[in-house]
TORPALO-75566 format. One record per residue: residue number from 1; residue in three letters; x, y, z of N, C-alpha, C, O in turn. Coordinates in steps of 0.1 Angstrom, whole numbers, plus 5000, padded with zeros to 4 digits. Each point is the difference from the previous one (the first is absolute). Layout:
N
  resi  resn  n.c1  n.c2  n.c3  ca.c1  ca.c2  ca.c3  c.c1  c.c2  c.c3  o.c1  o.c2  o.c3
   NUM   ala     X     Y     Z      X      Y      Z     X     Y     Z     X     Y     Z
...
This chain:
287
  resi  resn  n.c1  n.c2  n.c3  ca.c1  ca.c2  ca.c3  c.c1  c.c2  c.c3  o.c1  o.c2  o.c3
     1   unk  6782  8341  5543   4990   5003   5011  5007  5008  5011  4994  5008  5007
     2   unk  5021  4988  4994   5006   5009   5012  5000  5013  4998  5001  5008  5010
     3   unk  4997  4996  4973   5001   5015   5000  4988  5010  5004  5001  5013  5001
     4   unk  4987  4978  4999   4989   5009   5006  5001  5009  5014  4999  5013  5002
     5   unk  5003  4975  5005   5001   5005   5016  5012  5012  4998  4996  5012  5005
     6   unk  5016  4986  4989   5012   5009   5002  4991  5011  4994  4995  5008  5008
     7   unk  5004  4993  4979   4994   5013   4991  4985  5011  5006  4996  5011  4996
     8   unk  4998  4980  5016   4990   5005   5006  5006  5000  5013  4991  4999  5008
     9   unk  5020  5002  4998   5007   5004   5013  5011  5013  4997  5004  5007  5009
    10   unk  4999  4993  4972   5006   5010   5001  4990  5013  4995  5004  5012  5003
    11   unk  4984  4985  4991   4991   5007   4999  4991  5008  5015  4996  5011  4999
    12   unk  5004  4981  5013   4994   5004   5013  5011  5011  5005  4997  5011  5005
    13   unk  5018  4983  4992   5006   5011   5007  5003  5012  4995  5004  5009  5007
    14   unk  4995  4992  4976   4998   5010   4991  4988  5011  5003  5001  5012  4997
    15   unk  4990  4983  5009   4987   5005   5000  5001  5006  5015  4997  5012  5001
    16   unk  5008  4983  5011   5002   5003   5009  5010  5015  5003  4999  5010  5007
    17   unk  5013  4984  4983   5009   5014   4997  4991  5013  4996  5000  5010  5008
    18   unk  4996  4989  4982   4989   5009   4995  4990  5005  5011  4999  5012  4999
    19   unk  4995  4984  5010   4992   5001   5007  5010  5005  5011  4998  5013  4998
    20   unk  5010  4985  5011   5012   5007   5006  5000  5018  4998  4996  5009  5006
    21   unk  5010  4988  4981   5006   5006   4991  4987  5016  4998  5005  5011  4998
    22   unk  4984  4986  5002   4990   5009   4996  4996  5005  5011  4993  5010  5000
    23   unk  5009  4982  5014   4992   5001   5013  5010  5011  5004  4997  5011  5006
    24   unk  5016  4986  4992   5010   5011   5002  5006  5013  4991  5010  5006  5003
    25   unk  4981  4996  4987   5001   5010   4994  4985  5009  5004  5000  5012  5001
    26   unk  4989  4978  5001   4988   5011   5004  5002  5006  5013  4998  5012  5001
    27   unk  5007  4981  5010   5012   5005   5012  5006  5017  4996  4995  5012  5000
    28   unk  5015  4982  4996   5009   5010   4990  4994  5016  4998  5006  5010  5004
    29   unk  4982  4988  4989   4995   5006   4994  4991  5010  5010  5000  5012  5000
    30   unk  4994  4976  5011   4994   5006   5010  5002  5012  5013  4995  5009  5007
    31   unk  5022  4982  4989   5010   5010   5009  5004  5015  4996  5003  5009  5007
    32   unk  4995  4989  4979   5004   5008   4995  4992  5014  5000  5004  5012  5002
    33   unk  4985  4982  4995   4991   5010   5002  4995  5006  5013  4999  5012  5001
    34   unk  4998  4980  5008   5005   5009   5014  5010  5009  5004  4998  5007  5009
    35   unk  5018  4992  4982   5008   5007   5007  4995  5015  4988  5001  5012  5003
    36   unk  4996  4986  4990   4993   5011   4988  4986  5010  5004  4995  5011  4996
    37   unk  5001  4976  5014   4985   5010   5005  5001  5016  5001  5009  5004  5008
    38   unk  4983  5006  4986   5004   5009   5004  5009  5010  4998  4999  5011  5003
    39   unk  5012  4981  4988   5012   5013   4999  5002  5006  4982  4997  4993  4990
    40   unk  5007  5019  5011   5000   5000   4988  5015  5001  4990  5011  5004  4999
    41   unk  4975  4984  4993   5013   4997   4987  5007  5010  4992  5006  4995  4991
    42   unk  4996  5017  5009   5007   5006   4993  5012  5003  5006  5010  5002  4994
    43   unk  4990  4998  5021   5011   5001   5005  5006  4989  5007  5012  5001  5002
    44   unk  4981  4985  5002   5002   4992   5004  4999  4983  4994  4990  5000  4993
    45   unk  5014  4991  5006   4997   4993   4992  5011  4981  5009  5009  5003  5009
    46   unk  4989  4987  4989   5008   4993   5002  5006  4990  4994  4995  4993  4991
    47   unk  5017  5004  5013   5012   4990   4996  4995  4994  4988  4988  4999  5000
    48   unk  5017  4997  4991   4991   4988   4989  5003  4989  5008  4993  4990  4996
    49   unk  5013  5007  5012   5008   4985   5003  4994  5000  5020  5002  5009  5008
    50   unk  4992  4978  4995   4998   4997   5011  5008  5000  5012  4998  5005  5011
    51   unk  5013  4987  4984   5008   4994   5010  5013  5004  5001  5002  5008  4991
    52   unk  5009  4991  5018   5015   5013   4998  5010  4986  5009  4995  4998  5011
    53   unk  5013  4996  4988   5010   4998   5007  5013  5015  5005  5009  5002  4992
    54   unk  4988  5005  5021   5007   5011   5000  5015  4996  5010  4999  4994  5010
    55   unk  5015  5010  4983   5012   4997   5007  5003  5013  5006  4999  5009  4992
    56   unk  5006  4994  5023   5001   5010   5005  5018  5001  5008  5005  4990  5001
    57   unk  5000  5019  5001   5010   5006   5003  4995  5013  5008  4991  5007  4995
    58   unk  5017  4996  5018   4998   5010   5011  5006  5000  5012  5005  4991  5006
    59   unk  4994  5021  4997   5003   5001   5016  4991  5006  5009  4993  5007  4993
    60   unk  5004  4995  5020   4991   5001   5007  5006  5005  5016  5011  4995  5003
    61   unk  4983  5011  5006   5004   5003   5009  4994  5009  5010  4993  5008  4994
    62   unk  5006  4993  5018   4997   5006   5007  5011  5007  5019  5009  4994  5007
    63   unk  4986  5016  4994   5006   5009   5010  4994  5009  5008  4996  5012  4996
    64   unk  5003  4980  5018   4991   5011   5007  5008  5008  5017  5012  4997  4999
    65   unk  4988  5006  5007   5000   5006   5013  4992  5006  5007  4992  5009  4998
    66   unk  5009  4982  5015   4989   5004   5008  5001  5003  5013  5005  4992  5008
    67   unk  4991  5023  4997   5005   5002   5016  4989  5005  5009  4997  5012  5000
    68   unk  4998  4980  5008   4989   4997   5009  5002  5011  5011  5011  5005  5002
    69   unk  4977  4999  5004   4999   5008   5014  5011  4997  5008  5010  5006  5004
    70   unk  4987  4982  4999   5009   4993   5009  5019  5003  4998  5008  4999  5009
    71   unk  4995  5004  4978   5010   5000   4993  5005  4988  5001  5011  4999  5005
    72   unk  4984  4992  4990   5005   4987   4995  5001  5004  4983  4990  5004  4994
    73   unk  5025  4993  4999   4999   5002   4991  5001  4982  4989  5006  4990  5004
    74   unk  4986  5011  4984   5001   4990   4992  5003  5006  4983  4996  5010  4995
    75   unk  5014  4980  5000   5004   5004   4987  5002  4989  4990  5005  4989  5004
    76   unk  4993  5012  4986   5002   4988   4992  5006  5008  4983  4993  5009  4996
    77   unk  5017  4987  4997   4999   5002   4989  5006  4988  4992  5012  4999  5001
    78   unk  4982  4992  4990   4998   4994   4993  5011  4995  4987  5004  4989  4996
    79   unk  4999  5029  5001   5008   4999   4987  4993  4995  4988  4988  4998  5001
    80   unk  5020  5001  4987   4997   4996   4989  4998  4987  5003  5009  4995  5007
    81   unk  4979  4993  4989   4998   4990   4999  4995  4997  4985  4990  5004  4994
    82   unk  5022  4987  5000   4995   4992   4985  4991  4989  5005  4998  4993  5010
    83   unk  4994  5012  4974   4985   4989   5000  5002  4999  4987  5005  5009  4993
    84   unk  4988  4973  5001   4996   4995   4987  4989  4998  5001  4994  5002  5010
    85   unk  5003  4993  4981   4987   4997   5003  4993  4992  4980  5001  5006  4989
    86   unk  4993  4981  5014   4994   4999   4989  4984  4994  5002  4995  4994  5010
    87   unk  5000  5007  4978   4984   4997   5007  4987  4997  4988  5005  5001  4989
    88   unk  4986  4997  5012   4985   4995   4991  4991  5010  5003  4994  5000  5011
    89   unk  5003  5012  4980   4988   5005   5003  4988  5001  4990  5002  4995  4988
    90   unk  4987  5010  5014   4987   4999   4990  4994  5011  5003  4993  5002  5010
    91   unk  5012  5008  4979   4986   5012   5001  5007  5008  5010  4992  5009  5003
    92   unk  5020  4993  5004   5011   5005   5005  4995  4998  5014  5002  5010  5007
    93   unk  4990  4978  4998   4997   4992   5012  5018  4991  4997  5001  4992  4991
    94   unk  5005  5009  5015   5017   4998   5003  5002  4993  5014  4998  5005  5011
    95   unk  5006  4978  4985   5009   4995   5009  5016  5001  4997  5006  4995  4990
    96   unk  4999  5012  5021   5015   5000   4993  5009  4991  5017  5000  5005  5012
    97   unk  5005  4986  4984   5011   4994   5007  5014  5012  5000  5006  5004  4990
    98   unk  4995  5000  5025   5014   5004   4999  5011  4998  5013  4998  4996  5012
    99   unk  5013  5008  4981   5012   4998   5014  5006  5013  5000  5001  5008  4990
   100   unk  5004  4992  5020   5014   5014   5006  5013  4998  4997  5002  4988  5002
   101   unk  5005  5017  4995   5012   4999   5001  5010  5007  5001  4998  5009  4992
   102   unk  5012  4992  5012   5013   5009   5007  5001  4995  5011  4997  4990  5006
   103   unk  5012  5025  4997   5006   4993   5016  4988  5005  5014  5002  5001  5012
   104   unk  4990  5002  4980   4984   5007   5013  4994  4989  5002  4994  4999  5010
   105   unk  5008  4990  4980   4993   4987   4999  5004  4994  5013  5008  4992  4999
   106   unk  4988  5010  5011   5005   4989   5011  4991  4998  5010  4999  5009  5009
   107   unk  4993  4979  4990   4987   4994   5002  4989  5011  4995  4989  5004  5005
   108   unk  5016  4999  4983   4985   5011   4995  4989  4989  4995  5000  4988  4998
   109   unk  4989  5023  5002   4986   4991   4992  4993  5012  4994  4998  5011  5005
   110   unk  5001  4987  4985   4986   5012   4992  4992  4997  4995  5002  4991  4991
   111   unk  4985  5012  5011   4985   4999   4994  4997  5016  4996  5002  5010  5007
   112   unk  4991  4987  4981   4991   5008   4992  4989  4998  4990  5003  4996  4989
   113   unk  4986  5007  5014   4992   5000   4992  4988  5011  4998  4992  5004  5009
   114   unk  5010  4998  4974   4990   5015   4999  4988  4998  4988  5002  4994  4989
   115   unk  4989  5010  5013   4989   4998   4990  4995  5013  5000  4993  5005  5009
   116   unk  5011  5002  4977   4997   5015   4995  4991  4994  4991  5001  4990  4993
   117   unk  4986  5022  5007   4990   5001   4991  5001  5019  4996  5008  5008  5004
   118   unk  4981  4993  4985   5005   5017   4996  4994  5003  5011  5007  5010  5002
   119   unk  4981  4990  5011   4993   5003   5006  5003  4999  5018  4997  5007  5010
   120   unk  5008  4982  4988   5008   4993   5012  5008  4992  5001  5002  4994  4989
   121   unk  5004  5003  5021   5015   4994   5001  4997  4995  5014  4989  5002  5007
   122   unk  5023  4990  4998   5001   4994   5011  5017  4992  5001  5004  4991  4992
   123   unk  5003  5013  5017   5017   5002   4996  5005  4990  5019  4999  5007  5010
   124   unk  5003  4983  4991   5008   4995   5016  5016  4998  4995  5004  4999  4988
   125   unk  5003  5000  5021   5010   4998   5003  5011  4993  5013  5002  5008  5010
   126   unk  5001  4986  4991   5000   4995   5011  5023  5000  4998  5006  4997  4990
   127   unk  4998  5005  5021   5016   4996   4999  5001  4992  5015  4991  5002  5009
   128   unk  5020  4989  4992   5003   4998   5013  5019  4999  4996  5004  4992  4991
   129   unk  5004  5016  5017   5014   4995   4998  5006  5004  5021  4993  5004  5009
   130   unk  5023  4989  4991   5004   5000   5010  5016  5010  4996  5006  5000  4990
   131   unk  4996  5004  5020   5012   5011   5001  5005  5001  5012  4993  5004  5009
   132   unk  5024  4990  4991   5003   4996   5015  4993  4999  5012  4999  5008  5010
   133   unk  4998  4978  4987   4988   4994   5014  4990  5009  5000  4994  4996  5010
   134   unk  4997  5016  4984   4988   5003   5001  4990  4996  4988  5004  5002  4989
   135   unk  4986  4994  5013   4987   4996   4990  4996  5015  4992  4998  5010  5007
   136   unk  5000  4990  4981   4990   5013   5001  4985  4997  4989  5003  5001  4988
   137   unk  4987  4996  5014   4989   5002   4994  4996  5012  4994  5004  5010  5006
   138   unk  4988  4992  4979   4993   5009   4999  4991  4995  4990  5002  4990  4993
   139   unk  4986  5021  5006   4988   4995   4999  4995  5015  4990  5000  5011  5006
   140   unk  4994  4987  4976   4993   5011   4999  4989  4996  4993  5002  4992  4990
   141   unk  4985  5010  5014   4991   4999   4990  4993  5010  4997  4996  5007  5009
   142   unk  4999  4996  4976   4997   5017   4991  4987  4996  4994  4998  4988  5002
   143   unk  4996  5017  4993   4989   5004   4990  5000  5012  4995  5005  5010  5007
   144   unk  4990  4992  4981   4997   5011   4994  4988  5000  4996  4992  4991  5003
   145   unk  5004  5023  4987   4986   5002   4996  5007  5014  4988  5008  5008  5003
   146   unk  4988  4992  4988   5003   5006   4984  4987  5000  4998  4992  4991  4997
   147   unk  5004  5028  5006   4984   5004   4996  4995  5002  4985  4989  5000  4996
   148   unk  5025  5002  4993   4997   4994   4990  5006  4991  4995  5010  5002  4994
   149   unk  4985  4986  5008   5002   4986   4997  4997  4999  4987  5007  4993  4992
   150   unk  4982  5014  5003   4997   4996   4985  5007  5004  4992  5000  4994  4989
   151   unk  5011  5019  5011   5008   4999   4987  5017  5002  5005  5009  5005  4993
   152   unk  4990  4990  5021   5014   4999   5002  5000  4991  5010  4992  4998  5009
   153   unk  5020  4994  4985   5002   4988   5004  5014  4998  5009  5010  5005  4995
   154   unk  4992  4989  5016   5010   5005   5007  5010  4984  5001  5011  4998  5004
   155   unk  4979  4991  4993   5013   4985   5000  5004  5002  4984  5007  4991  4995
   156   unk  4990  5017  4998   5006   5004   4983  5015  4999  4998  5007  4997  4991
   157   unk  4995  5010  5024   5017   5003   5000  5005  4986  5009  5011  4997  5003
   158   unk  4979  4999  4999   5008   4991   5016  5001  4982  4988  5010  4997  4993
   159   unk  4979  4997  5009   4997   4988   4993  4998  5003  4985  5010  4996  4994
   160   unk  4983  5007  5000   4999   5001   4986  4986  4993  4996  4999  4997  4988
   161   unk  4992  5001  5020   4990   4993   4996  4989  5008  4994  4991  4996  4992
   162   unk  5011  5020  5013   4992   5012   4990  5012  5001  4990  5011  4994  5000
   163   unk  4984  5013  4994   5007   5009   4991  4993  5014  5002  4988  5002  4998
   164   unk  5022  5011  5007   4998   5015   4995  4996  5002  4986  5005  4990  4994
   165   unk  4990  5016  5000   4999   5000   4982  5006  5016  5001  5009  5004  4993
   166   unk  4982  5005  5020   5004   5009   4997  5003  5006  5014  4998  4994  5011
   167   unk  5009  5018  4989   5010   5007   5013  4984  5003  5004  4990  5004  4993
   168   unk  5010  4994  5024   4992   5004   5011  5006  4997  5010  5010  4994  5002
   169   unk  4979  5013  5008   5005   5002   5014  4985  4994  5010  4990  4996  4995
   170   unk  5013  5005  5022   4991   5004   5006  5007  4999  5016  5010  4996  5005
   171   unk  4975  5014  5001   5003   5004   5019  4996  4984  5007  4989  4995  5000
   172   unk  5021  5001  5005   5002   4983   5006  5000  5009  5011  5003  5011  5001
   173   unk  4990  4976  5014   5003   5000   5015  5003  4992  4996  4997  4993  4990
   174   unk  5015  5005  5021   5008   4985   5007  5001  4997  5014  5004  5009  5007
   175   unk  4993  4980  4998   4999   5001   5014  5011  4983  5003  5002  4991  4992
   176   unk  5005  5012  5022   5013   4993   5001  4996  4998  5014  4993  5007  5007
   177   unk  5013  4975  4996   5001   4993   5018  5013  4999  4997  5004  4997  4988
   178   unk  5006  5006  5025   5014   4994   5001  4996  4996  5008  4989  5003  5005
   179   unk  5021  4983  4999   5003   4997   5014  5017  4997  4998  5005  4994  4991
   180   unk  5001  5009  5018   5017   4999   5005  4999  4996  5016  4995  5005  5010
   181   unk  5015  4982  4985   4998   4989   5016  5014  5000  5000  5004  4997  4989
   182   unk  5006  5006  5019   5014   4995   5007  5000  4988  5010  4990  4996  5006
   183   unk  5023  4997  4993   4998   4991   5011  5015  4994  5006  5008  4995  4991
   184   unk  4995  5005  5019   5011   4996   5001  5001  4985  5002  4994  4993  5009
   185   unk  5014  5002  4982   5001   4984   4995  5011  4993  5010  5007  4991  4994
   186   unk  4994  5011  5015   5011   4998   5013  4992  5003  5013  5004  4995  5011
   187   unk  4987  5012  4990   4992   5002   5006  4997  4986  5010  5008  4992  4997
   188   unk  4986  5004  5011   4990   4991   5008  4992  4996  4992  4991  5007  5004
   189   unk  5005  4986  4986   4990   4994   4991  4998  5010  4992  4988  5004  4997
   190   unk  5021  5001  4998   4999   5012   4986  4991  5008  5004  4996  5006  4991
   191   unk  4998  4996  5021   4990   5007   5001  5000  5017  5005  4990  5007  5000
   192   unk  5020  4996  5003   4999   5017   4994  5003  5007  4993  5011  5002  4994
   193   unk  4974  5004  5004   4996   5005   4989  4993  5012  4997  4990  5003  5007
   194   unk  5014  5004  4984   4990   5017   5001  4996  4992  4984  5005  4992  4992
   195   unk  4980  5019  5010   4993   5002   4988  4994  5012  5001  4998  5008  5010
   196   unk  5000  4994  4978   4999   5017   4994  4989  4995  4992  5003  4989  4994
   197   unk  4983  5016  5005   4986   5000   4993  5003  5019  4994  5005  5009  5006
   198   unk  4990  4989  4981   4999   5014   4995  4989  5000  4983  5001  4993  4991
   199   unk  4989  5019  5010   4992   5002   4989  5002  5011  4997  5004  5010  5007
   200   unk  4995  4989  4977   5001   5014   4991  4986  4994  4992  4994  4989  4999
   201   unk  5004  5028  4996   4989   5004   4991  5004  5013  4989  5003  5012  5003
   202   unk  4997  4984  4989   5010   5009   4991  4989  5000  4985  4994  4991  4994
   203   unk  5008  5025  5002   4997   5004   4987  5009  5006  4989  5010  5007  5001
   204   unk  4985  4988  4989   5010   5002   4990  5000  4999  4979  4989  4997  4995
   205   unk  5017  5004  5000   4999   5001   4991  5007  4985  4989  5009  4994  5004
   206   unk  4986  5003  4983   5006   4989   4991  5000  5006  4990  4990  5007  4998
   207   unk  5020  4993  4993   4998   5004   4984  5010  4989  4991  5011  4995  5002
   208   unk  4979  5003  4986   5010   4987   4993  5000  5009  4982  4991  5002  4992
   209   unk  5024  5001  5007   5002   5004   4991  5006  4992  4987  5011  4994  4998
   210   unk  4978  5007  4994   5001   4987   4988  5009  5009  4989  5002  5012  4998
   211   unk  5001  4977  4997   5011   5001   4988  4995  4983  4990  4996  4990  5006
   212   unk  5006  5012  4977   5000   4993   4994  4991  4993  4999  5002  4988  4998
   213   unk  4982  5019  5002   4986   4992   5002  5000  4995  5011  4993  4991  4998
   214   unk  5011  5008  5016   4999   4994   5009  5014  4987  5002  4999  4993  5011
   215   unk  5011  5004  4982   5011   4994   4998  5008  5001  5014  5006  4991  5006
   216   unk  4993  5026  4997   5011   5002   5004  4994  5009  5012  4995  5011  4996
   217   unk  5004  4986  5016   4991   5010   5010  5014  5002  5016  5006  4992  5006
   218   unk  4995  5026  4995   5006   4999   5014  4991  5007  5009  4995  5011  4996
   219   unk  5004  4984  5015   4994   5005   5011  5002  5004  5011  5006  4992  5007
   220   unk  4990  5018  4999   5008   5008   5014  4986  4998  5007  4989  4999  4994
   221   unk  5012  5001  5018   4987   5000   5009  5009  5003  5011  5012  4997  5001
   222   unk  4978  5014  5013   5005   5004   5011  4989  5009  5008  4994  5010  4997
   223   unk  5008  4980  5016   4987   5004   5011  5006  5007  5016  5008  4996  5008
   224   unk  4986  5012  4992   5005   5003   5019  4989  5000  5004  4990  5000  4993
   225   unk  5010  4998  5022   4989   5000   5006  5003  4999  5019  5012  5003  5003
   226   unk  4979  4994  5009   5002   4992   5011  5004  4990  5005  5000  4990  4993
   227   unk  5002  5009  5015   5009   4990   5008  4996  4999  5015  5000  5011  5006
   228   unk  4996  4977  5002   4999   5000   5012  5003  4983  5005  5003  4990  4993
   229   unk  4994  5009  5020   4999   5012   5012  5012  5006  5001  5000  5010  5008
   230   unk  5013  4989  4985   5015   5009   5001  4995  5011  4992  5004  4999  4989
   231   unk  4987  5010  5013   4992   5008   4988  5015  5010  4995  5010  5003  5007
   232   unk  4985  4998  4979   5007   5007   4994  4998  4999  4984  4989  5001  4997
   233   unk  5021  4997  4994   4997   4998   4989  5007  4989  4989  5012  4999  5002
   234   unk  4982  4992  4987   5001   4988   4994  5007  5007  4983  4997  5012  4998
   235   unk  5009  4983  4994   5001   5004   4986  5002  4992  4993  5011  4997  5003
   236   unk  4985  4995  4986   5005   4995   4991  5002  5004  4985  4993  5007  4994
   237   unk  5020  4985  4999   5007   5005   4987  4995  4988  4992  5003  4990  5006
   238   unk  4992  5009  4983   5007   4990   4994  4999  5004  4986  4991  5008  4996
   239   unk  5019  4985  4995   5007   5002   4984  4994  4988  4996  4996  4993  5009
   240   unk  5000  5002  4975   4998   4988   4999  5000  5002  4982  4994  5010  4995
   241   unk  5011  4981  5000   5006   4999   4986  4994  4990  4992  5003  4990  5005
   242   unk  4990  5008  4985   5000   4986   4989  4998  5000  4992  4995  5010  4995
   243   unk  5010  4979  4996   5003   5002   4985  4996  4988  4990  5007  4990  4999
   244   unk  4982  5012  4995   5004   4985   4991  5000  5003  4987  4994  5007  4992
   245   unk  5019  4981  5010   5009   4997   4982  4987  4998  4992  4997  5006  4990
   246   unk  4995  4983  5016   4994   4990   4991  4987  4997  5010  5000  5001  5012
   247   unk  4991  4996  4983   4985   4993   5010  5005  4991  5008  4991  4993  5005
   248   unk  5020  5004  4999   5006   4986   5005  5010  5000  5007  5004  4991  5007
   249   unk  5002  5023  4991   5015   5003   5012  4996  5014  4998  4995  5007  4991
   250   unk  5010  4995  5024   4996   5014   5007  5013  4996  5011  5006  4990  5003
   251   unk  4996  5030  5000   5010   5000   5008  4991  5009  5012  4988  5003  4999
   252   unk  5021  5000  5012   4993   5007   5009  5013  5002  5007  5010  4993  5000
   253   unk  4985  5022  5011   5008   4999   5008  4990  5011  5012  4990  5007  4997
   254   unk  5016  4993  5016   4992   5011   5009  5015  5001  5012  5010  4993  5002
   255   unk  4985  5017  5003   5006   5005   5014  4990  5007  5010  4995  5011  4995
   256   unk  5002  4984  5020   4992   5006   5008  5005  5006  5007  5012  4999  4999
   257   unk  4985  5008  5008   5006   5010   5016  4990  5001  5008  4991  5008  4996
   258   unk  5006  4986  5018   4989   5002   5010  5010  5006  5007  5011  4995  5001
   259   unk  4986  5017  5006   5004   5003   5014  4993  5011  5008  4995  5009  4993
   260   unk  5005  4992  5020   4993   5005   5012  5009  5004  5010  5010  4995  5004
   261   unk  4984  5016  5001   5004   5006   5015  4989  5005  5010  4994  5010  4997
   262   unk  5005  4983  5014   4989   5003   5010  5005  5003  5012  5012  4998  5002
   263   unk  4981  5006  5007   5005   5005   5015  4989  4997  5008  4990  4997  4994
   264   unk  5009  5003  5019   4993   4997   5006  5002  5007  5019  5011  5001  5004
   265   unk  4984  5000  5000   5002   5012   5015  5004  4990  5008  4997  4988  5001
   266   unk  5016  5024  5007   5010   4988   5002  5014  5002  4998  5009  4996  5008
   267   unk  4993  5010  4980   5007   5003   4994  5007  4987  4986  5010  4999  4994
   268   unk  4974  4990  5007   5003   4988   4993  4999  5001  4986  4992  5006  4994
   269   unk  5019  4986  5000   5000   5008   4983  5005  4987  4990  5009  4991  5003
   270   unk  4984  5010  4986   5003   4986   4986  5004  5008  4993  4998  5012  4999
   271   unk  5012  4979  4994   5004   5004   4984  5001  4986  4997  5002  4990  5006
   272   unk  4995  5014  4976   4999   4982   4994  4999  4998  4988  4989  5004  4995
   273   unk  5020  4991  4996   4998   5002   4986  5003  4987  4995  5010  4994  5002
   274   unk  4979  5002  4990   5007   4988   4992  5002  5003  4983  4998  5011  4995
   275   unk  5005  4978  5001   5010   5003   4983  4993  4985  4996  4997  4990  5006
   276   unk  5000  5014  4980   5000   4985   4993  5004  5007  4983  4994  5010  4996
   277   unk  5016  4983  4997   4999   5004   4987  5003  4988  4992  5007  4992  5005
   278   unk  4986  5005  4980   5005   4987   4995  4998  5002  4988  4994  5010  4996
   279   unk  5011  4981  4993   4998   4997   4987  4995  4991  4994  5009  4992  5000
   280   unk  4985  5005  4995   4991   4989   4994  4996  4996  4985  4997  5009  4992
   281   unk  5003  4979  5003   4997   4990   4986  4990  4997  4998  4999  4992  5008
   282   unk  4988  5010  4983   4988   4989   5005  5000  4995  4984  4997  5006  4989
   283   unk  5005  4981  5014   4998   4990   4988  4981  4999  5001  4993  4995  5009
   284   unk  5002  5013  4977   4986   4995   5002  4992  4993  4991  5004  5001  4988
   285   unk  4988  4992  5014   4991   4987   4988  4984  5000  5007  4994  5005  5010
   286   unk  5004  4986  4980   4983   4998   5006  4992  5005  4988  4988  4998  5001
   287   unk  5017  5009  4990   4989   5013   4994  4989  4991  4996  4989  5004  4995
């Protein structure tokens, strides 16, 4: 008699699994088909596999100068900063844990987080480090817009969650907020401080050149454009590489280049370039 209860308790949770199990594949399925809305399959297509544990390696950096009406001058350069980084993403929606390291590392912090679609994107960044007794903050947050979205795919090269099938291109705007805060950490309650507010609006070009049915895709993209209130002009570079062995490991790699020079009456003038380049693993499953 004891084996009823057991044999109908392992039966509820069997059934329950199943029911899990199907509720998260019609999910799956649902998602899937939204990120498909619209684009076409001959050139576009995605991942067989849902989910990616991605391991990262990089460096990152930024360098600006700034000389005010007043002629107060402000400068920061950064240098090379190592970054790791490992993380859980779905559908190349990416949480990645990471740290700094070298000798730039001293009280550093970095935040990043980007969510590319073939259509739009949305890219922040956040750093805070200190460099003999001064603080320095900086701040970028980007969006884009790829007017053809439907047969070129621009996170193809970045995440892997499209697949290119075949080589295309398209005319991308990108639009950029900095903010750069100094502060002297010896100061009277840390509290002087300059901050620098600045927007770009920038046009530009993506092309993803496939190799091996879509196996093997490299991509160049590069925008110039405006800059204010230091008006003047914005540019970005970026390279981006991936490769998969197998439905299940993929390699990647990218290098960016942002930089700007504006002026302003006065004789007030920016220069400012940041760097990010890295390499990357993505263990992926789910299919």
């Amino acid at each position: 008699m004891k084996r009823i209860p057991a044999l109908l308790l392992v039966i509820c949770l069997f059934s329950a699994d199943l029911s899990a199990d199907n509720v998260y594949r019609k999910f799956d399925r649902f998602v899937r088909k939204i990120m498909m809305s619209g684009l076409d399959t001959t050139y576009i297509t995605m991942a067989s596999t849902s989910w990616e544990i991605p391991v990262n390696l990089g460096v990152h950096g930024r360098a600006y100068r700034i000389t005010t009406a007043e002629g107060i001058r402000e400068r920061d350069n950064s240098g090379n900063i190592g970054q790791y980084g490992v993380g859980i993403g779905y559908h190349g929606l990416d949480f990645i844990w990471t740290n700094d390291f070298g000798r730039n590392n001293r009280g550093s912090d970095y935040f990043e987080f980007n969510f590319y679609d073939n259509y739009l994107g949305f890219q922040m960044m956040n750093s805070t480090r200190e460099d003999n007794g001064v603080g320095y903050y900086s701040a970028t947050y980007g969006c884009y817009f790829a007017f053809n979205g439907k047969r070129y795919s621009y996170p193809a090269s970045i995440y892997g969650n499209y697949i290119q099938k075949k080589s295309a291109g398209s005319p991308m705007i990108f639009f950029w907020y900095d903010k750069n805060k100094s502060w002297n950490m010896n100061g009277p309650n840390g509290d002087e401080s300059y901050e620098l507010h600045t927007f770009s609006l920038c046009g530009g070009y993506g092309y993803n050149f496939v190799l091996n049915g879509g196996r093997t895709l490299f991509n160049i993209t590069a925008a110039a454009g405006l800059m204010a209130p230091y008006w003047g002009i914005s540019a970005q570079t970026r390279f981006s590489f991936i490769h998969w062995f197998t439905e299940n490991i993929r390699i990647n790699a990218s290098a960016v280049q942002y930089s700007s020079a504006g002026w302003k009456s006065g004789a007030a003038e920016l220069l400012s370039s940041e760097w990010m380049a890295s390499i990357g693993l993505g263990i992926c499953f789910g299919k």
